[in-house]
Every structure is written in structure tokens, then in C-alpha cells.
C-alpha positions as CSV (number, residue, x, y, z in Angstrom):
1,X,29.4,61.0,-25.3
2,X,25.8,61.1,-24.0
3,X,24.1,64.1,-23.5
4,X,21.6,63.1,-20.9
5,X,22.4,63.9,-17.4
6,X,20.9,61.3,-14.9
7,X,20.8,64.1,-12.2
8,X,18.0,65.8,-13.9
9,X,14.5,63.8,-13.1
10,X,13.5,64.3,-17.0
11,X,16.4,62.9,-19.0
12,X,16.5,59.5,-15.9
13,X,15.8,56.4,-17.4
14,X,13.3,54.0,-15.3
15,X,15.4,52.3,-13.7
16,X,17.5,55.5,-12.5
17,X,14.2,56.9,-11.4
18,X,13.4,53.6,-8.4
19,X,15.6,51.7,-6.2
20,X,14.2,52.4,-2.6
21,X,11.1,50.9,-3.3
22,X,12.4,47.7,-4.6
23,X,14.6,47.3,-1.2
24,X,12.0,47.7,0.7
25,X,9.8,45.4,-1.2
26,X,12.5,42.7,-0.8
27,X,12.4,43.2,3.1
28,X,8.6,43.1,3.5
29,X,8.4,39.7,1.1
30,X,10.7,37.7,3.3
31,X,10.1,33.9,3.9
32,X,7.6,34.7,7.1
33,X,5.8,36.8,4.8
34,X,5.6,33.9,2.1
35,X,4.6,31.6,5.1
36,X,2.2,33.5,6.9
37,X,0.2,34.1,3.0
38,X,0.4,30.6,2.2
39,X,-1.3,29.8,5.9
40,X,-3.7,32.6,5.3
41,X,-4.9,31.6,1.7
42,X,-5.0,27.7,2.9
43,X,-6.9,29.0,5.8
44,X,-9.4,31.2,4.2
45,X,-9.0,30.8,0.9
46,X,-9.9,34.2,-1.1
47,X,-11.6,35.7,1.5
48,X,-9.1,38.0,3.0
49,X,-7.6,39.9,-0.4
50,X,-9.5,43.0,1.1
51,X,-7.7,43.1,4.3
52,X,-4.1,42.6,2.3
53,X,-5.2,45.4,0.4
54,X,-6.3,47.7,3.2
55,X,-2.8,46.5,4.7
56,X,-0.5,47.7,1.3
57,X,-2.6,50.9,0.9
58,X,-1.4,52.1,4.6
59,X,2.4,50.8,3.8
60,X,2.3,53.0,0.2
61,X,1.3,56.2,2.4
62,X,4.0,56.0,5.0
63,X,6.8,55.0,2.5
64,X,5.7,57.9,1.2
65,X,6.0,59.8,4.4
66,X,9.6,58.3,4.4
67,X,10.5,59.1,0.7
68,X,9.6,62.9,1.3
69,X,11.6,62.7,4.5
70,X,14.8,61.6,2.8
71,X,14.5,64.1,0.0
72,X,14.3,66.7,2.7
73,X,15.9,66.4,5.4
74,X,19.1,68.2,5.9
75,X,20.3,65.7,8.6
76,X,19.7,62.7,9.1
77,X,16.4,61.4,10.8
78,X,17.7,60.4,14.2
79,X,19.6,63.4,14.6
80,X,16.6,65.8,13.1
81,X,14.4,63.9,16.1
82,X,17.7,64.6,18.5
83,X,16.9,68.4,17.9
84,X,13.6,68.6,17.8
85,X,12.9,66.3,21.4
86,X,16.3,64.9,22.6
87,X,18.1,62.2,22.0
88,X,15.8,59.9,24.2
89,X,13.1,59.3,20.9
90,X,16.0,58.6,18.5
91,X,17.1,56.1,20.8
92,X,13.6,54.6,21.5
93,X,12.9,54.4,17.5
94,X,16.2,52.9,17.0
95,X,15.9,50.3,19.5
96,X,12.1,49.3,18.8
97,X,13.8,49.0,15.2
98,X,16.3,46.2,16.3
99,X,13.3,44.3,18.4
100,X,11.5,44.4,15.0
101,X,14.4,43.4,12.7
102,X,15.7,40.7,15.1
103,X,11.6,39.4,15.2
104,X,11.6,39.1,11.4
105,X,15.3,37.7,11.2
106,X,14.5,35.4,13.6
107,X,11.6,34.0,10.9
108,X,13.7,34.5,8.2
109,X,16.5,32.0,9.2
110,X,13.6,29.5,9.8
111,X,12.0,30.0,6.7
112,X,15.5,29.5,4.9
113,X,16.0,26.1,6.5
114,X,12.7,24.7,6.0
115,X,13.0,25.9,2.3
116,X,15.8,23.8,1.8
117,X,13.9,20.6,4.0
118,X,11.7,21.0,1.2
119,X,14.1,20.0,-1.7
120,X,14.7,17.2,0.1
121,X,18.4,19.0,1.6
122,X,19.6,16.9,5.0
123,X,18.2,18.9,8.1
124,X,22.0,18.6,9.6
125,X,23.4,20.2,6.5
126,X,20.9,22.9,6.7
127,X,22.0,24.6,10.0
128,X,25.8,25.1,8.0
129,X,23.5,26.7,5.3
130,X,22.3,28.7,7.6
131,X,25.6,30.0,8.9
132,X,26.6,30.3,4.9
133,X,23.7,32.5,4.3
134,X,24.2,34.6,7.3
135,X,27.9,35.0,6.7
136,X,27.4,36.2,2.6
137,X,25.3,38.7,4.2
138,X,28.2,40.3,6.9
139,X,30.0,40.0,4.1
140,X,28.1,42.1,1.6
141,X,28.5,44.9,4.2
142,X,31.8,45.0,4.4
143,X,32.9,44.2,0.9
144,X,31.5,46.8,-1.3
145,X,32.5,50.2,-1.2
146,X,29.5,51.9,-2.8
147,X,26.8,49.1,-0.4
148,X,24.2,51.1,-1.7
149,X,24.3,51.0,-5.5
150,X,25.4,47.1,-5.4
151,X,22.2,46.2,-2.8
152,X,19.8,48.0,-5.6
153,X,21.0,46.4,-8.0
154,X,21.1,42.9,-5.9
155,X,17.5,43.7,-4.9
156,X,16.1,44.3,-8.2
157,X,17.3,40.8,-9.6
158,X,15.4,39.2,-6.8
159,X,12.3,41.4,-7.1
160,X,12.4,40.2,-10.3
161,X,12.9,36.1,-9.8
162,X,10.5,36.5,-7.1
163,X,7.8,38.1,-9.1
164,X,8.7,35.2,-12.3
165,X,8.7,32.3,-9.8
166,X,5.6,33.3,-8.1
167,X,3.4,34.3,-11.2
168,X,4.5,31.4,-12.8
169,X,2.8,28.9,-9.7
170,X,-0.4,31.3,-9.8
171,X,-0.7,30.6,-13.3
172,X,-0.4,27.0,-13.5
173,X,-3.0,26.5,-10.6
174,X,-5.4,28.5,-12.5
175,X,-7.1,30.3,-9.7
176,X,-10.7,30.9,-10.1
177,X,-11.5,34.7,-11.2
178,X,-14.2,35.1,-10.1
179,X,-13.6,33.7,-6.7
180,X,-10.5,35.8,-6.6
181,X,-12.1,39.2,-7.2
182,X,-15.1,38.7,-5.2
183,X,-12.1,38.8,-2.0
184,X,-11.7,41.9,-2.7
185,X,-15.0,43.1,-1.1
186,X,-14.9,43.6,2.6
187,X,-16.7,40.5,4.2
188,X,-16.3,37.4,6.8
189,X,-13.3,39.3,8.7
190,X,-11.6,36.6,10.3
191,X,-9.2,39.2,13.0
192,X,-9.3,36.1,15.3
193,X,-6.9,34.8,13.3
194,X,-3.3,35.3,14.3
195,X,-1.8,34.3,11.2
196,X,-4.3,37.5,9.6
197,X,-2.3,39.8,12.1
198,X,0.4,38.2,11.3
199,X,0.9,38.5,7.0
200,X,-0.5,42.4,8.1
201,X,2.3,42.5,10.4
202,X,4.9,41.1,7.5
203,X,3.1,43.6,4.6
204,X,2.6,47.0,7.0
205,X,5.9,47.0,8.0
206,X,6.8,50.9,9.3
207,X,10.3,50.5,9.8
208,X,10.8,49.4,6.1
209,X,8.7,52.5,5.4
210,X,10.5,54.9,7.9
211,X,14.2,53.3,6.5
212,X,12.8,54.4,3.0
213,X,14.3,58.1,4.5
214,X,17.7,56.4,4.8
215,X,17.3,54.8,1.4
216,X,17.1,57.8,-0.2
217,X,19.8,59.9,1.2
218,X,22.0,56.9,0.0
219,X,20.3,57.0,-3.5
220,X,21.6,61.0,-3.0
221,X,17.9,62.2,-3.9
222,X,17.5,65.7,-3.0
223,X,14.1,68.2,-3.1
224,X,14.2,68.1,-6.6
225,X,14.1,63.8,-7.1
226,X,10.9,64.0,-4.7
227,X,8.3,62.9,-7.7
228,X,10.6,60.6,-8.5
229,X,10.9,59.2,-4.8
230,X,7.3,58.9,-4.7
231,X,6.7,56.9,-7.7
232,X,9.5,54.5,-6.8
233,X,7.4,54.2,-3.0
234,X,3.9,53.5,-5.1
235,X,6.1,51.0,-7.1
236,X,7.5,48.9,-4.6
237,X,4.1,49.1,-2.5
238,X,2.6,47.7,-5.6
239,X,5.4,45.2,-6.1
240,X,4.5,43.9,-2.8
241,X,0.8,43.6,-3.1
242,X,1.4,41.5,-6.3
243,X,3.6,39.0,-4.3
244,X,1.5,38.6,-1.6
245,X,-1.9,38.1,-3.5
246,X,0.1,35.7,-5.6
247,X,1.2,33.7,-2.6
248,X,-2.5,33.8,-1.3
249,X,-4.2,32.9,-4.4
250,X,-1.7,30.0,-5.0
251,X,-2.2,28.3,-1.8
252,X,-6.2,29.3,-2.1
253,X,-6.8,27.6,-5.6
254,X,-3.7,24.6,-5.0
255,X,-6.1,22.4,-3.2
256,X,-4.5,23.9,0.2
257,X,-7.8,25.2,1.6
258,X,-8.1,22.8,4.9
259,X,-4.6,22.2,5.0
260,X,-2.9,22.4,8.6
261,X,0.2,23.6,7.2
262,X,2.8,23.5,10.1
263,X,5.9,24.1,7.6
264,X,6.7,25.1,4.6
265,X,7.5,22.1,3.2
266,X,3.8,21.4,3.9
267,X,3.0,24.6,1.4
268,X,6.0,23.3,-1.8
269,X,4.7,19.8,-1.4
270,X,1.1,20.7,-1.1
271,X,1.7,21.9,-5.2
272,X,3.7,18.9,-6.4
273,X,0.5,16.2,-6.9
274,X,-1.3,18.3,-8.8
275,X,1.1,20.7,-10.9
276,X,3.9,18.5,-10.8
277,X,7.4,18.7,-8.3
278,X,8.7,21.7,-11.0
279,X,5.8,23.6,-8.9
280,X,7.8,22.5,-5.7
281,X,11.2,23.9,-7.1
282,X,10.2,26.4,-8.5
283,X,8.0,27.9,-5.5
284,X,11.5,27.2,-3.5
285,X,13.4,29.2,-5.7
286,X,11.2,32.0,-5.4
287,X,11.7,31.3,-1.6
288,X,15.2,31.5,-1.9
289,X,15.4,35.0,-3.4
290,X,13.4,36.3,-1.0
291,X,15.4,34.5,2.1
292,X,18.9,36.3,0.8
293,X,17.4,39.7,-0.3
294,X,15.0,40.0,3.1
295,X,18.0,38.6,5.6
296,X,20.1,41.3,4.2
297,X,18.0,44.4,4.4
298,X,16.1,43.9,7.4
299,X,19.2,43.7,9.4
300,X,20.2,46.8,7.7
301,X,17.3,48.4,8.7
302,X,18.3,47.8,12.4
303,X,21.7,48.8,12.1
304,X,21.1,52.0,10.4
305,X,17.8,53.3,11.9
306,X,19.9,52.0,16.0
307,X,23.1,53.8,15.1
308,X,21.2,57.1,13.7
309,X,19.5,57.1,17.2
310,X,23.0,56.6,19.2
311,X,24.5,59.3,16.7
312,X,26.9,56.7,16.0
313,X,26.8,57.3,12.0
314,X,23.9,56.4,9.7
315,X,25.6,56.0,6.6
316,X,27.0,53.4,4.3
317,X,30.6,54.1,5.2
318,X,30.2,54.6,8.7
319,X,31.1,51.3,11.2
320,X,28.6,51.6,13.9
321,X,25.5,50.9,11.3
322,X,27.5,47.2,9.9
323,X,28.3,46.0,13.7
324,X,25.2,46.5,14.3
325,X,23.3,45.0,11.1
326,X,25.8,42.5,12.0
327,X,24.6,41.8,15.6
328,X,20.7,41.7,14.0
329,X,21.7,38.5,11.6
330,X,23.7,36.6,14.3
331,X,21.4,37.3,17.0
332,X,18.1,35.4,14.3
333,X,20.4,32.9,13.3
334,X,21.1,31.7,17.0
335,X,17.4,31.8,18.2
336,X,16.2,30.4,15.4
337,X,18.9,27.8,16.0
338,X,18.4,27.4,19.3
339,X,14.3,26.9,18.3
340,X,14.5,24.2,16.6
341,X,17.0,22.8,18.6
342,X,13.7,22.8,20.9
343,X,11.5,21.0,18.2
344,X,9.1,23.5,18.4
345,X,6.7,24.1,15.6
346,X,8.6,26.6,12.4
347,X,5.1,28.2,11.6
348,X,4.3,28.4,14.7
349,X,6.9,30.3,15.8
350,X,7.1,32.3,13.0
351,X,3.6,33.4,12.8
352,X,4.2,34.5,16.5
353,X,7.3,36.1,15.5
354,X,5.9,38.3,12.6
355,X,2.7,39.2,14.7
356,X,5.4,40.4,17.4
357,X,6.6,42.9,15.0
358,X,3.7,45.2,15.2
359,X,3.9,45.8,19.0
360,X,6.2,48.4,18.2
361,X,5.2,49.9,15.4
362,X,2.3,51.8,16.4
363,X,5.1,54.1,18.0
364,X,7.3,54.9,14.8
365,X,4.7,54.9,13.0
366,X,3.1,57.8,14.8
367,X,6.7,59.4,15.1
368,X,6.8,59.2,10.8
369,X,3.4,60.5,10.9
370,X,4.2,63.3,12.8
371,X,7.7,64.6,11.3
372,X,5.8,64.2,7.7
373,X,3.3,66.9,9.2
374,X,6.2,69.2,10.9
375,X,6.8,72.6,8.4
376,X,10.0,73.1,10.4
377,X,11.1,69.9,9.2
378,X,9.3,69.4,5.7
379,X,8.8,73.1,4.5
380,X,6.3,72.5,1.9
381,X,6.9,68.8,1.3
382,X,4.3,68.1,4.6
383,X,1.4,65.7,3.7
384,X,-1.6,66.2,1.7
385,X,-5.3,66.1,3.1
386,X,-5.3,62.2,1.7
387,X,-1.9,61.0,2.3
388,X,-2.9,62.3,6.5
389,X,-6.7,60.2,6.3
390,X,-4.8,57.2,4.8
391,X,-1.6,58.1,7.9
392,X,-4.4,58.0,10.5
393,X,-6.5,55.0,9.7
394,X,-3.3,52.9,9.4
395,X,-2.1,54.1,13.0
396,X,-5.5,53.0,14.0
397,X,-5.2,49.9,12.7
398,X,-1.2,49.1,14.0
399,X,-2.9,50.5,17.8
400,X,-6.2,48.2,17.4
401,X,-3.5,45.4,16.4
402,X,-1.6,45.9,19.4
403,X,-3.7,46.2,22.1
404,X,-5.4,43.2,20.8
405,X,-2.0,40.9,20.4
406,X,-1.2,42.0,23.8
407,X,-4.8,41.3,26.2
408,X,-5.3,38.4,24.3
409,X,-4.2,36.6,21.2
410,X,-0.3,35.8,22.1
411,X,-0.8,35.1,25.9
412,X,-3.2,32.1,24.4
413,X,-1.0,31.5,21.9
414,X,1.8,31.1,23.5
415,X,0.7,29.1,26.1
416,X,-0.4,26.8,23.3
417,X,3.2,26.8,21.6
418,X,5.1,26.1,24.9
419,X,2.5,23.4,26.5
420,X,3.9,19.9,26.3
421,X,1.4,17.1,26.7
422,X,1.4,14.8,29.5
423,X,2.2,11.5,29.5
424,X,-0.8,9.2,29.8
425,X,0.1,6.3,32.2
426,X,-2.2,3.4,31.2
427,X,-2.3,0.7,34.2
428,X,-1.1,-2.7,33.9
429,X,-3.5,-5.4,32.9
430,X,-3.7,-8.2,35.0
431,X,-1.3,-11.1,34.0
432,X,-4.0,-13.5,34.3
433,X,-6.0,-11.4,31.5
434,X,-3.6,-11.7,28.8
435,X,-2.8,-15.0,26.6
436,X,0.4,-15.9,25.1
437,X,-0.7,-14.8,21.4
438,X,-1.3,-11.4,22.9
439,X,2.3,-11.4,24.8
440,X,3.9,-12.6,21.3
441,X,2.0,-10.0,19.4
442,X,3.4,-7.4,21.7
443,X,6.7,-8.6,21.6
444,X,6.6,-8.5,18.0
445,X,5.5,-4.5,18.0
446,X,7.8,-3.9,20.6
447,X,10.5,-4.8,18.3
């Protein structure tokens, strides 16, 4: 018998010393995320790396916040807020949560379908896939007993198709180095953009960050597993930066700058002249993994973080948290549905629907901010001098976001989405005008 104990942080191997990390990596690179990256690198080629980076330094430092959190706390975040203020804030948090989730799910479901429009699947048949996908994920909630060790283990096969499928795209298009680094310098901000707020709305996401508390009291980390729980945080932060500048610099250097990419079959097929249709499958497959893995961990988030807040249960084995992850996947299965029941535009819609996310996030982000800070709460686990600058700016940046979405950019934009050109009536011609070749000739396009 073994003589290592994987209780004590020394004698862990790697993989016993993440998990966290790599579900909340999953949920942050969801199909809107992989959309709104291709748009942005088509858009603006290389030019925004800096601003992705900016975004994934602020998400490390509050799934930090949340790591220390879990490892902590005695209770359970929406109750330790229930002491501390009332049970008002836990309820605010958790419902801002499930307007968040159900935003992202609602993209999600969209991205699924048009992933499998772009192997050529028959649209019909793609609304029952839908309903499959969403109904493997209720299951997975109600069929495992231990949820938590069979989603890590779930998560970190994806993380790891994901990051094959992806790398494997960047490298055959052979992005331009230099090009590639020289995005990395701040320049040419293009915040106009709403597909920019939108891939920072899908990479600083604070509910993944404040649910990395949850994620740890289900790993069963205590004060001791905190180095550990901030590693895995820096791990799946840098997971994530990977897979979105992969996605960027894929669509940047496939001959997609230009490109008015209005789904994502537009961004598979947009790889196939040049690099061949195994760039096509092989981008959907990457798609795929993060469809299943993102559908069934942002719902949870919703469930968990809402039911903490009711005091209805926030763990694995309580019921309140799967009705409610529950309600999350049907409620973005039927609006997306119902969407594109509409025929309006995927990207469109799910561009607006990941930008929607960060309306509410200024406010649990500034709630995770402040219980990180609290020496009632943390003892002498608060935040550092840096991890508080880095807190701060990225608050900023979720309120600049905000205020910004709301005076200006979605009004316009979704004016834009719901418009519906008029019908142009041209007026007869005059009989006597027109010959009988011209009558045949229309006949003939008429038919």
C-alpha cells in the first residue's frame, strides 16, 4: 500500500493539486466565447491580444479572491453574506448569477446548433440535438453521486481536446510572429466595438470566478490546500488565455481578416480552402467540447450560487441547486429556440448576449472584492497590496463597460438587430412601354 497521503499538499500529485481551475476554464471558453474571438480576430486581426490579456489578468485575480474564499470560509458564501448584511445581497448575487448564466446559455445553445450546420448536419435535426445535449446535461446532475469528482474529471478531458483541437488549427495556419507579438502592445483600441466588450465579457467572467468558492468546498480544500487553490486559479486563468489567443490568432492569420462573419459556419468554412475541410472538423470538434463542458457548468453556476442566496442548499447533494441549474439549461434552450425560430442573426445575437453578461457583474464583482478584504471573514488569507491594484482596475473596467453598454452601444445595437427592412414598392411600367420579349423574359424569371 501507498504511503503518500493526498490530503497532505506535498505528497499530491498534479493532478490532485487543480480541478477548480479547469471548470471554470471550461465555462469561460464556451461556443460565444469561440464566436465572439473568431469575430474579433477577423475583425482586427492581431491588434487586440493586449486587451485579451488585460481581460485574463483581472479574471486570475478574482478567481483567486474566490479560491481563498472557499478555502476559508466556514459557511458557505451566501449564507456568510446572510450574516454579515441580510439575506437581501445573497439574494441579489444569486439572482444577477441566473441573468448571467441564462445570457451565456442562451449563446451556448446557439453556438451548439450552428456547430453542427457546419458539418453539413440538417438544421431540423439540429433542434432534437439540441434537446439531446440539454437533456445529457440534467442528467449528469442527477446521475452521479459524487457530481463533483466525475465533472473534474469530465472537464479536464475537454480542457484537454479543446487545447489539442485548437493548437492544432493555429499551427497549420502559421500565424505571423511577429505580427502576433507586436498585439501584445497597447495600441489602436477599438472599445467601439461590441464584439471587443463582448469576448471581455465571455473571458472576465466574475461569476465563474466567485463560483471558484463553491468549487472548492466541493474539492474539500481547507486553510491548509490554499497554495494549492491558487495555483490551480493561475492555471485555469492561463488555460483560458491560451484558448482565446488561439482562437484570435486562427481567425487573424486564416485569411478571415475582412470577413463579415454572421455564423459560425462562416468561421469552420472560412479554414477549409486554404488548410483543407480536416481544419473545418477539427475546429468543430474543438467546438463541440466546449458546447458540452460550458452548457453544463454555467448552469451550475446559477443553480448553486441562486440556491446559496435562497438558503435553499449549496451543495452537490442538495435538490434546490439541480432544479435550479435545471431551470438555467431549459430556459437557453427555449430562447435560443425560439430565436431562431425568428431568423434572426446567431452572432448577432450572441454577441449581444455575451456583452449582456457584464451588466451585472460590476456588482459581484465588487461583493468578491470586498469579502476577499474582510478579516472577520478571511483572517489572514485577505488580499495582498497587488492582488487589491489588479481587484480595483478590473472593477473599473466591468463599471466603464457597463455604463457604456447601457447609454449607448446595445440601444444602437439592438435597434439594428430587431429593424426589418421595408418593402420597396417599385410602380408599374406603363403597358405600352414594354415589348413581348421583355414580358417573355419575365415570365421566364418568374418561373
Amino acid at each position: 500500500m501507498s504511503s503518500e497521503n493526498p490530503s497532505i499538499p506535498g505528497q499530491r500529485k498534479w493532478y490532485q493539486a487543480v480541478g477548480p481551475g479547469i471548470i471554470t476554464a471550461c465555462v469561460v471558453i464556451g461556443p460565444g466565447s469561440i464566436l465572439s474571438s473568431s469575430k474579433v480576430g477577423a475583425d482586427t486581426g492581431y491588434t487586440q491580444l493586449w486587451v485579451i490579456a488585460i481581460a485574463c489578468v483581472c479574471m486570475m485575480a478574482f478567481m483567486t479572491m474566490g479560491a481563498r474564499l472557499g478555502v476559508v470560509l466556514e459557511d458557505s458564501p451566501g449564507d456568510t453574506l446572510t450574516k454579515l448584511t441580510g439575506r437581501w445581497l445573497a439574494v441579489s448575487i444569486g439572482i444577477g448569477a441566473f441573468m448571467i448564466s441564462a445570457a451565456y446559455q442562451f449563446g451556448n445553445n446557439l453556438g451548439v446548433q450552428s456547430a453542427f450546420k457546419a458539418l453539413d448536419v440538417n438544421e431540423n435535426f439540429t433542434y432534437a440535438l439540441l434537446v439531446g445535449f440539454n437533456a445529457l446535461s440534467i442528467a449528469f446532475l442527477y446521475l452521479f453521486k459524487n457530481m463533483y469528482k466525475a465533472l473534474e474529471k469530465l472537464m479536464m478531458c475537454f480542457v484537454g481536446l479543446m487545447l489539442i483541437s485548437f493548437a492544432y488549427n493555429l499551427v497549420t495556419v502559421k500565424p505571423n510572429l511577429g505580427d502576433l507579438f507586436s498585439g501584445f502592445i497597447p495600441r489602436d483600441p477599438k472599445f467601439d466595438d461590441l464584439s471587443i466588450f463582448a469576448l471581455i465579457g465571455t473571458t472576465f467572467v466574475v461569476t465563474a470566478a466567485y463560483f471558484q468558492a463553491y468549487l472548492a468546498r466541493q474539492k474539500g480544500w481547507k486553510e491548509n490546500d490554499l497554495k494549492d487553490g491558487l495555483v490551480d486559479a493561475r492555471v485555469g486563468s492561463v488555460i483560458m488565455f491560451l484558448i482565446t489567443i488561439m482562437l484570435i490568432c486562427t481567425a487573424a492569420a486564416a485569411g478571415l481578416v475582412g470577413s463579415e462573419l454572421k455564423s459560425v459556419e462562416d468561421v469552420a468554412r472560412g479554414l477549409e480552402p486554404t488548410f483543407g475541410k480536416s481544419a473545418r472538423v477539427i475546429f468543430c470538434l474543438g467546438l463541440f467540447a466546449a458546447a458540452y463542458s460550458s452548457f453544463l457548468v454555467n448552469s451550475m453556476i446559477a443553480g448553486f450560487i441562486l440556491s446559496d442566496g435562497l438558503g435553499k442548499g449549496a451543495s452537490p447533494e442538495d435538490s434546490m441547486p439541480k432544479a435550479l441549474t435545471t431551470a438555467v439549461l431549459l430556459v437557453g434552450m427555449l430562447v435560443a429556440i425560439a430565436s431562431k425560430g425568428l431568423g434572426l442573426s446567431t452572432v448577432e445575437l450572441i454577441i449581444i448576449a455575451q456583452a449582456v453578461t457584464v451588466l451585472a457583474s460590476p456588482i459581484i464583482g465588487g461583493v468578491l472584492l470586498w469579502l476577499a478584504n474582510r478579516r472577520d471573514v478571511m483572517k489572514d488569507k485577505v488580499n495582498g497590496p497587488f492582488t487589491n491594484a489588479l481587484g480595483v482596475i478590473g472593477l473599473g473596467i466591468l463599471l466603464c463597460i457597463s455604463a457604456d453598454l447601457i447609454t449607448r452601444k446595445l440601444p444602437g445595437q439592438l435597434d439594428k438587430l430587431l429593424a426589418k427592412p421595408a418593402e420597396v414598392q417599385k410602380p408599374l411600367a406603363d403597358p405600352a412601354t414594354i415589348d413581348d420579349n421583355k414580358i417573355t423574359d419575365l415570365e421566364e424569371k418568374t418561373k
